[in-house]
C-alpha positions as CSV (number, residue, x, y, z in Angstrom):
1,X,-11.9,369.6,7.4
2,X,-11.2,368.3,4.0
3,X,-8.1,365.9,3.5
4,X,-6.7,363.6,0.8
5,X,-6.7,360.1,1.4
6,X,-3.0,358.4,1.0
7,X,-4.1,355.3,1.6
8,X,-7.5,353.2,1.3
9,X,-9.2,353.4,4.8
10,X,-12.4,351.1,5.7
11,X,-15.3,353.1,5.7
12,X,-14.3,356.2,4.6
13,X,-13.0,356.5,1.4
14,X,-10.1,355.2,-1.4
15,X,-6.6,356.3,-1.9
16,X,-6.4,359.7,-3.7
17,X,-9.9,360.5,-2.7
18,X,-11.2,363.8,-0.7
19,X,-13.1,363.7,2.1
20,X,-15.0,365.4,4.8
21,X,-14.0,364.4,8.5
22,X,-13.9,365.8,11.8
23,X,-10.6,368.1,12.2
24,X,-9.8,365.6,16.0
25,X,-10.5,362.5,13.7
26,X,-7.8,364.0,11.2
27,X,-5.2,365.4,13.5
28,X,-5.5,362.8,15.8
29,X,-5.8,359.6,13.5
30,X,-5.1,360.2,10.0
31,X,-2.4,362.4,10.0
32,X,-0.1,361.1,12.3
33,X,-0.9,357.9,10.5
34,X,0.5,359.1,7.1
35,X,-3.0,358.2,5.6
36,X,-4.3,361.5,4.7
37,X,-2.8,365.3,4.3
38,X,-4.9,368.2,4.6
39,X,-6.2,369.0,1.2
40,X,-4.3,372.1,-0.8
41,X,-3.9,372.7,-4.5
42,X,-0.1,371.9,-4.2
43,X,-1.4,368.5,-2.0
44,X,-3.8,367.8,-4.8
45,X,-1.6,367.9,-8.0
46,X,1.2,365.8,-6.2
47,X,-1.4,363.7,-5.4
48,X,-3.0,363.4,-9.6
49,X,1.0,362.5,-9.9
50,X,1.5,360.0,-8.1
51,X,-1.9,358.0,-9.0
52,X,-0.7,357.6,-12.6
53,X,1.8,355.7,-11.1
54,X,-0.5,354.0,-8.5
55,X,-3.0,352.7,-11.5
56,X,-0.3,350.4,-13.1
57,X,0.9,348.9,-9.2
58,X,-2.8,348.6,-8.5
59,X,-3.5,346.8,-11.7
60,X,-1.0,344.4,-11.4
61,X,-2.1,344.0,-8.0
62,X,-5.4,343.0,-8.7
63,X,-4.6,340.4,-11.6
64,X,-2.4,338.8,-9.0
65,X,-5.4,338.6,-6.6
66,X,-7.7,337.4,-9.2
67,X,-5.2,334.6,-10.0
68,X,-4.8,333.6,-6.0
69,X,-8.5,333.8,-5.8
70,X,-8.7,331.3,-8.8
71,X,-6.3,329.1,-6.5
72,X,-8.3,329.1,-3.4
73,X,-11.2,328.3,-5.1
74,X,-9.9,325.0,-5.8
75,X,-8.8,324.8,-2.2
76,X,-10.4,322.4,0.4
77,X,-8.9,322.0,3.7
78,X,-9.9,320.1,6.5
79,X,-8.8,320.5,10.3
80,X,-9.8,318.3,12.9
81,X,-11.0,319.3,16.3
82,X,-12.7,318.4,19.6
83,X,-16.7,318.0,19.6
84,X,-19.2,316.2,21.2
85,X,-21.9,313.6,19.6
86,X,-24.1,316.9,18.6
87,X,-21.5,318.3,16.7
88,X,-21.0,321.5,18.7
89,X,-17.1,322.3,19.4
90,X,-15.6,322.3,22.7
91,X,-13.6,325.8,21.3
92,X,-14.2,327.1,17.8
93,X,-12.2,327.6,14.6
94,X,-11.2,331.4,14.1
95,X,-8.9,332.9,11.6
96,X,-5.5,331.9,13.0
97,X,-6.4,328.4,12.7
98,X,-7.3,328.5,8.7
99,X,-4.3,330.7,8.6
100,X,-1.9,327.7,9.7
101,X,-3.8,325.2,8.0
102,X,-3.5,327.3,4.8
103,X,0.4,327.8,5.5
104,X,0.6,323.6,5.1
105,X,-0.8,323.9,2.2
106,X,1.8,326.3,0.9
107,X,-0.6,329.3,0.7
108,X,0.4,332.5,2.4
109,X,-2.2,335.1,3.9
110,X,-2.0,337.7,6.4
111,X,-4.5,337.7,8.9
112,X,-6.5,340.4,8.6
113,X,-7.0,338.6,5.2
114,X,-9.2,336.3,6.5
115,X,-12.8,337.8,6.9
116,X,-14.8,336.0,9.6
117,X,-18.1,337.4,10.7
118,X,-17.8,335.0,13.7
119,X,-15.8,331.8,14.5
120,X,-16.8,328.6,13.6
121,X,-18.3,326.4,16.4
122,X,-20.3,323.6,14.5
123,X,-18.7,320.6,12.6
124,X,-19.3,320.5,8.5
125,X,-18.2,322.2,5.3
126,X,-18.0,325.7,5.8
127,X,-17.2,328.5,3.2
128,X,-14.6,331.3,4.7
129,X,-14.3,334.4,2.5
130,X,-10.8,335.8,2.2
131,X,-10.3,339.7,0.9
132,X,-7.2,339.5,-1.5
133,X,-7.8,343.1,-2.9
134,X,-9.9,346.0,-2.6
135,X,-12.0,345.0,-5.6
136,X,-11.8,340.9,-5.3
137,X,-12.5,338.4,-2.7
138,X,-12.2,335.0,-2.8
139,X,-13.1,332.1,-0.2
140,X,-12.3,328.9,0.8
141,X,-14.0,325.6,2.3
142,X,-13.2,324.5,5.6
143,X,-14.1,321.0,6.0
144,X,-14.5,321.2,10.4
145,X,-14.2,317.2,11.4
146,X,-14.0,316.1,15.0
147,X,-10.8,314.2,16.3
């Protein structure tokens, strides 16, 4: 089944894009998600409209994320937790924990902003990378100290 893409979905395709997917996976998940409508010719020209009008949002977007990477790029943080004497943490530091020690700071994320492979569990200066956009990423250092 071939649908439109409303909306940038991981691993399958951008906005305004058509693709190829199972007819289940786009009944049952797409569609009811408002992220893609089954591709027509009426579907595709609204669709050419209305990513005019996406370019310019998107643009802007993007020079704002290139600006907030530019911030965090200067940004060092530093948060303080439990270890022992081989510098192995008693928990770990995950996403939520950057997140509020970014929020001090006066920087605002959303969570799924934060892109962590796994959590941090040793001590040490740590680089975190942050998607801001689509097209730009940016990162931050974690100083991990113990208390």
């Amino acid at each position: 089944m071939e649908v439109i893409l409303l909306e940038h979905v991981d691993g399958l395709g951008r906005r305004g894009q058509v693709v190829k997917v199972r007819p289940g996976y786009a009944r049952n998940f797409l569609m009811p998600r408002r992220l893609a409508l089954q591709a027509s010719l009426g579907v595709k020209r609204l669709v050419q409209q209305e990513a005019r009008k996406f370019e310019v949002t998107d643009l802007r977007a993007r020079t704002d994320a290139s600006a907030m990477a530019e911030k965090l790029a200067a940004v060092e943080m530093t948060i303080a937790v439990k270890a022992d004497e081989d510098g192995k943490l008693y928990g770990s530091v995950g996403p939520l924990e950057i997140l509020h020690a970014l929020n001090q700071q006066g920087i605002e994320l959303g969570r799924k902003q934060v892109v962590l492979d796994h959590p941090i569990k040793t001590l040490g200066t740590h680089e975190v990378p942050v998607r801001l956009h689509l097209d730009v990423r940016g990162s931050v250092k974690v100083n991990v100290v113990q208390e």
